[in-house]
SESE-649926 format. One record per atom (N, C-alpha, C, CB): residue number from 1; residue in one letter; atom name; z, y, x. Coordinates in Angstrom, 2 decimals. Glycine has a CB too. Layout:
PT loti marlo kefi      c3      c2      c1
PT  NUM     a   CA       Z       Y       X
...
This chain:
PT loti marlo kefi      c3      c2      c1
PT    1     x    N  119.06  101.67   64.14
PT    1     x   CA  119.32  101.53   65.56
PT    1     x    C  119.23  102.92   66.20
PT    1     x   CB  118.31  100.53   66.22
PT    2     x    N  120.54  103.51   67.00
PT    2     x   CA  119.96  104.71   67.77
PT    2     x    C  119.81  104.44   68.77
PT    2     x   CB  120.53  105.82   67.86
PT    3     x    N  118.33  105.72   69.34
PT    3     x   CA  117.87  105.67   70.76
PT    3     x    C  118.86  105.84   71.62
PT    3     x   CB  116.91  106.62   71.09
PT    4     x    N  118.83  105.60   72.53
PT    4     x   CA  119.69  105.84   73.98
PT    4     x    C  118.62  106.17   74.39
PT    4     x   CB  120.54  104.68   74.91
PT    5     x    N  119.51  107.33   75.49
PT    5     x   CA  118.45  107.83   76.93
PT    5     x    C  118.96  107.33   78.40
PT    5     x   CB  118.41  109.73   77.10
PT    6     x    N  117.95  106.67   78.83
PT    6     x   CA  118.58  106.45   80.55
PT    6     x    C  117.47  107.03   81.36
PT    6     x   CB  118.85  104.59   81.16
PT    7     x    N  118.09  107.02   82.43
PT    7     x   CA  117.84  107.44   83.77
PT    7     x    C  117.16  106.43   85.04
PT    7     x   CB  119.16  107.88   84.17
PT    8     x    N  116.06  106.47   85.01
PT    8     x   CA  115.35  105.57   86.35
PT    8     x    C  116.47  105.54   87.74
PT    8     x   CB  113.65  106.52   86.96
PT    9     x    N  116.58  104.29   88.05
PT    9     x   CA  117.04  104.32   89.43
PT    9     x    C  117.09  104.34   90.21
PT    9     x   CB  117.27  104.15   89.79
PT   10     x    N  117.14  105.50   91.34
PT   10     x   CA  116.38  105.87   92.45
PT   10     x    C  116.28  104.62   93.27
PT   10     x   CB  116.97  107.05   93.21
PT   11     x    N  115.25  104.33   93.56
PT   11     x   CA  114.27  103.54   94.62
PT   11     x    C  113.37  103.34   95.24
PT   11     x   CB  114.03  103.02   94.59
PT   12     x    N  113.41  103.16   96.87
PT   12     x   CA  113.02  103.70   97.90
PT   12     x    C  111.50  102.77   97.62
PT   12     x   CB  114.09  103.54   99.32
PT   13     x    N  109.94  102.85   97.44
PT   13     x   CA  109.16  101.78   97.83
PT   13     x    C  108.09  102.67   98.76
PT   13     x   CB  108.52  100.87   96.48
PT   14     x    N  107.12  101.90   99.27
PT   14     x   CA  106.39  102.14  100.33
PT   14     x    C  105.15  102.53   99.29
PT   14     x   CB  106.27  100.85  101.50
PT   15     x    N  104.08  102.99   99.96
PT   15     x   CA  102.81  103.48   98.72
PT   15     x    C  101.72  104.12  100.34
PT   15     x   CB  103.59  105.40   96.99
PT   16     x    N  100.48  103.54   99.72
PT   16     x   CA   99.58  104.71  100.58
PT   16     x    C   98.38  104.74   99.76
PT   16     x   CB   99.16  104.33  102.31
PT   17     x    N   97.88  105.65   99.74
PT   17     x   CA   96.55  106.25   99.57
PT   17     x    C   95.11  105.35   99.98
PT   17     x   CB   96.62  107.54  100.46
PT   18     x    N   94.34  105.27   98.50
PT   18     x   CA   93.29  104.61   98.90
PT   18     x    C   92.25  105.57   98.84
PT   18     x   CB   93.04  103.44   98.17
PT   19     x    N   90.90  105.30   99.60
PT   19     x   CA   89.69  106.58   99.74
PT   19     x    C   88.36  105.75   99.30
PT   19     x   CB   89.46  107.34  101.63
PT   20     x    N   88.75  104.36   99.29
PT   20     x   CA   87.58  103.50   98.52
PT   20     x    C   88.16  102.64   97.43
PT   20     x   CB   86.77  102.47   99.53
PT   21     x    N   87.22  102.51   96.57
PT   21     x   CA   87.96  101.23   95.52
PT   21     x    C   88.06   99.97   95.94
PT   21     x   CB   87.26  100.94   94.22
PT   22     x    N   89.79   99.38   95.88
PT   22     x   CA   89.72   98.29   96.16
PT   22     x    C   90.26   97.33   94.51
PT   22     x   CB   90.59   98.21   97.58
PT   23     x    N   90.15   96.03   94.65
PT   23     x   CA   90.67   95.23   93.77
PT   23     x    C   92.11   94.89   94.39
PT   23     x   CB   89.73   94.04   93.50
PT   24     x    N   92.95   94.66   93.27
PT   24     x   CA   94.39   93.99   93.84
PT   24     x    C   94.63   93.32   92.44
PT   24     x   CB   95.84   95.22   94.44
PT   25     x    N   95.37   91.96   93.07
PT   25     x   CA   96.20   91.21   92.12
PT   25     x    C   97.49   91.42   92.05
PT   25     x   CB   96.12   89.99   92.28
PT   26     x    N   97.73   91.85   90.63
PT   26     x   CA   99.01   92.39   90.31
PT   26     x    C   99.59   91.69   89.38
PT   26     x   CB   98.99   93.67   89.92
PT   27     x    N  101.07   91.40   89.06
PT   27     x   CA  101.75   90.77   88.32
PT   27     x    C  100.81   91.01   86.67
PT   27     x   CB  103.35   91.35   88.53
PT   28     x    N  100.27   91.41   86.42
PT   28     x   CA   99.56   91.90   85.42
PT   28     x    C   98.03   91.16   85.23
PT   28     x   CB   99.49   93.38   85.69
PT   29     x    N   98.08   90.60   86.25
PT   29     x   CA   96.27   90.60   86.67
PT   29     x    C   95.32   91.43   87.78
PT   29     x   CB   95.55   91.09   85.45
PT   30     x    N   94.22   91.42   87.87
PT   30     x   CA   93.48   91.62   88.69
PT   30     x    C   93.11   92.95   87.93
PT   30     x   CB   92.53   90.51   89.04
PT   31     x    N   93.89   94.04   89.24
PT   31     x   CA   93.39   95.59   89.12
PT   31     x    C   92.61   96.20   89.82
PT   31     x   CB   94.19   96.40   89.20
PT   32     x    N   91.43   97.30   89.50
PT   32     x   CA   90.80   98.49   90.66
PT   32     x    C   91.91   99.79   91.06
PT   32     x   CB   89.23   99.36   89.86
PT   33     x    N   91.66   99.82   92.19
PT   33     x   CA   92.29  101.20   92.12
PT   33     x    C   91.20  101.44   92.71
PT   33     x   CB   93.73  101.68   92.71
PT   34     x    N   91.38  103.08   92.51
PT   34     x   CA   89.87  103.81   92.55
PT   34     x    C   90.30  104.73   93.89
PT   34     x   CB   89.33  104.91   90.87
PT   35     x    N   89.06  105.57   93.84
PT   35     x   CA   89.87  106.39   95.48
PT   35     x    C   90.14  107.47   95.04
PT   35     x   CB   88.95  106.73   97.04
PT   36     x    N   91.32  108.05   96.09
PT   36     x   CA   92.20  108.76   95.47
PT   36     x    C   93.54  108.09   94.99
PT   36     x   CB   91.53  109.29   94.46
PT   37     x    N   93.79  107.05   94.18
PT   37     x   CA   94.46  106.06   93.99
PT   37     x    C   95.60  105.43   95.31
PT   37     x   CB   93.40  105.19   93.58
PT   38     x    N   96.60  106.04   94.69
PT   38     x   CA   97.83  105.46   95.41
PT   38     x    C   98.09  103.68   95.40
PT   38     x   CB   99.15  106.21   94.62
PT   39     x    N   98.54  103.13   96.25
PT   39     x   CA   99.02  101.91   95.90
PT   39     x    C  100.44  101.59   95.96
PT   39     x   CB   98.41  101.09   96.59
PT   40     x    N  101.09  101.35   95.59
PT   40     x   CA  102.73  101.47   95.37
PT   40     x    C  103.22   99.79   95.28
PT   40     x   CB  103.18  102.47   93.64
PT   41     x    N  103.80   99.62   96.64
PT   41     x   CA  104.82   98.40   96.66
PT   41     x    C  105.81   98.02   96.10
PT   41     x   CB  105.28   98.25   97.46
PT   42     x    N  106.30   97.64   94.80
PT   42     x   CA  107.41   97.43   94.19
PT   42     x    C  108.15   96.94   95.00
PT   42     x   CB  107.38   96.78   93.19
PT   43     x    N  109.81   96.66   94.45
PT   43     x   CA  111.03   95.85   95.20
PT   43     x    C  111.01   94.74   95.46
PT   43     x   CB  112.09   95.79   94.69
PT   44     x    N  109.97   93.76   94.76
PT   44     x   CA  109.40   92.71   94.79
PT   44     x    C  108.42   92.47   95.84
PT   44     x   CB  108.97   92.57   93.71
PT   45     x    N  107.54   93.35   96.57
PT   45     x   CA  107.01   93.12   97.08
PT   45     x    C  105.29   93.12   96.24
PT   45     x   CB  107.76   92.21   97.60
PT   46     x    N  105.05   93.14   95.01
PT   46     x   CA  104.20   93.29   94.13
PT   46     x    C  103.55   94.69   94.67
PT   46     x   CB  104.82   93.22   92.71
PT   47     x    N  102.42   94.93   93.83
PT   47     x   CA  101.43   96.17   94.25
PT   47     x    C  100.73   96.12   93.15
PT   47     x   CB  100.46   96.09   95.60
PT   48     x    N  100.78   97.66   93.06
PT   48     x   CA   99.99   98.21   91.62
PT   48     x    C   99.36   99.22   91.89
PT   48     x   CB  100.82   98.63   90.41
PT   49     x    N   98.12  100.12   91.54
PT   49     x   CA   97.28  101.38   91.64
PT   49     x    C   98.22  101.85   90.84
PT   49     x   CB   95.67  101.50   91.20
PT   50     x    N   98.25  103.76   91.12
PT   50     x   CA   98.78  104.52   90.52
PT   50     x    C   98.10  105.99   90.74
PT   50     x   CB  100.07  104.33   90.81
PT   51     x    N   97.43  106.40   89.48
PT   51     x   CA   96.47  107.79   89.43
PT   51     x    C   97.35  108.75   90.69
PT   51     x   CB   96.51  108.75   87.48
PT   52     x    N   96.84  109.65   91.12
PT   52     x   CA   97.28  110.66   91.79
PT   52     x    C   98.40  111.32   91.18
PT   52     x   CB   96.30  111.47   92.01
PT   53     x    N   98.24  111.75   90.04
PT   53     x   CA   98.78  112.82   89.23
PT   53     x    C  100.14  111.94   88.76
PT   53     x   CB   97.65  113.42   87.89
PT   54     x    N   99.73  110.89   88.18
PT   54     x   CA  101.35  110.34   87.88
PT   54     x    C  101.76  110.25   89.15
PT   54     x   CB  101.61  108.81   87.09
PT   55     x    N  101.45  109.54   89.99
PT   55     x   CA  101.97  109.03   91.57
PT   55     x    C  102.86  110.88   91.94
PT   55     x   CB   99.95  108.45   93.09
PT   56     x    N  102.15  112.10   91.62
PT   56     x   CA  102.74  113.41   92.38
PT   56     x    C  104.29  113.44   91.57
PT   56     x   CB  101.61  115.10   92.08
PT   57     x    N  103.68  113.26   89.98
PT   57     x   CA  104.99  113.39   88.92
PT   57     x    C  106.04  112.18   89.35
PT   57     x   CB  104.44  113.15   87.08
PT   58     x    N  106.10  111.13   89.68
PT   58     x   CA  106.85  110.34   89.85
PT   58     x    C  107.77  110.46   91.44
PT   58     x   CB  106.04  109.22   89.56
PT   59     x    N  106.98  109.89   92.13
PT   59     x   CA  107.04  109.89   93.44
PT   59     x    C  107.91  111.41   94.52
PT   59     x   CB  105.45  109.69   93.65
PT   60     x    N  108.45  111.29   95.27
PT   60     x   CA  108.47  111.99   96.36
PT   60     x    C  108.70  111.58   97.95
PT   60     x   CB  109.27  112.72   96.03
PT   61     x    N  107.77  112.35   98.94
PT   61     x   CA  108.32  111.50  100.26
PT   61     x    C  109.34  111.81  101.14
PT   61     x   CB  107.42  111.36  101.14
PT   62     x    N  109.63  110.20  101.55
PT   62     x   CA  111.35  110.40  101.81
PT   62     x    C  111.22  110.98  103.17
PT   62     x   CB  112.46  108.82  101.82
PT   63     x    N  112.30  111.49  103.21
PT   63     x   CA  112.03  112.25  105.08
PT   63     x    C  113.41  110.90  105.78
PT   63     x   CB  112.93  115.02  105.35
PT   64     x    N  112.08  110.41  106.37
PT   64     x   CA  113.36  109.89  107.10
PT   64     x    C  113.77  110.22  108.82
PT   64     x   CB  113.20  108.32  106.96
């Protein structure tokens, strides 16, 4: 089987910054995000913690 490479598809979601740990239920189960810890709204409407550092590598904010 050969690999293929694709490309993520740009999409707009909402995210803010947490400064205390909270719990959230996520399609996954019941997560901490810690502080410091982004929270990121999928297209779904779902919510997941995301470290700082991936959240900088991934993420950028949109100027609207």
């Amino acid at each position: 089987m050969k690999m293929q490479k694709f490309v993520k598809k740009p999409i707009v979601v909402k995210a803010y910054q947490v400064f205390e740990e909270q719990k959230l239920n996520t399609l996954e189960g019941v997560m901490t995000a810690s502080p410091g810890d982004w929270i990121v709204e999928g297209i779904k409407g779902e919510k997941y913690p995301v470290k700082p550092d991936i959240f900088q590598k991934t993420y950028s904010k949109l100027d609207e």
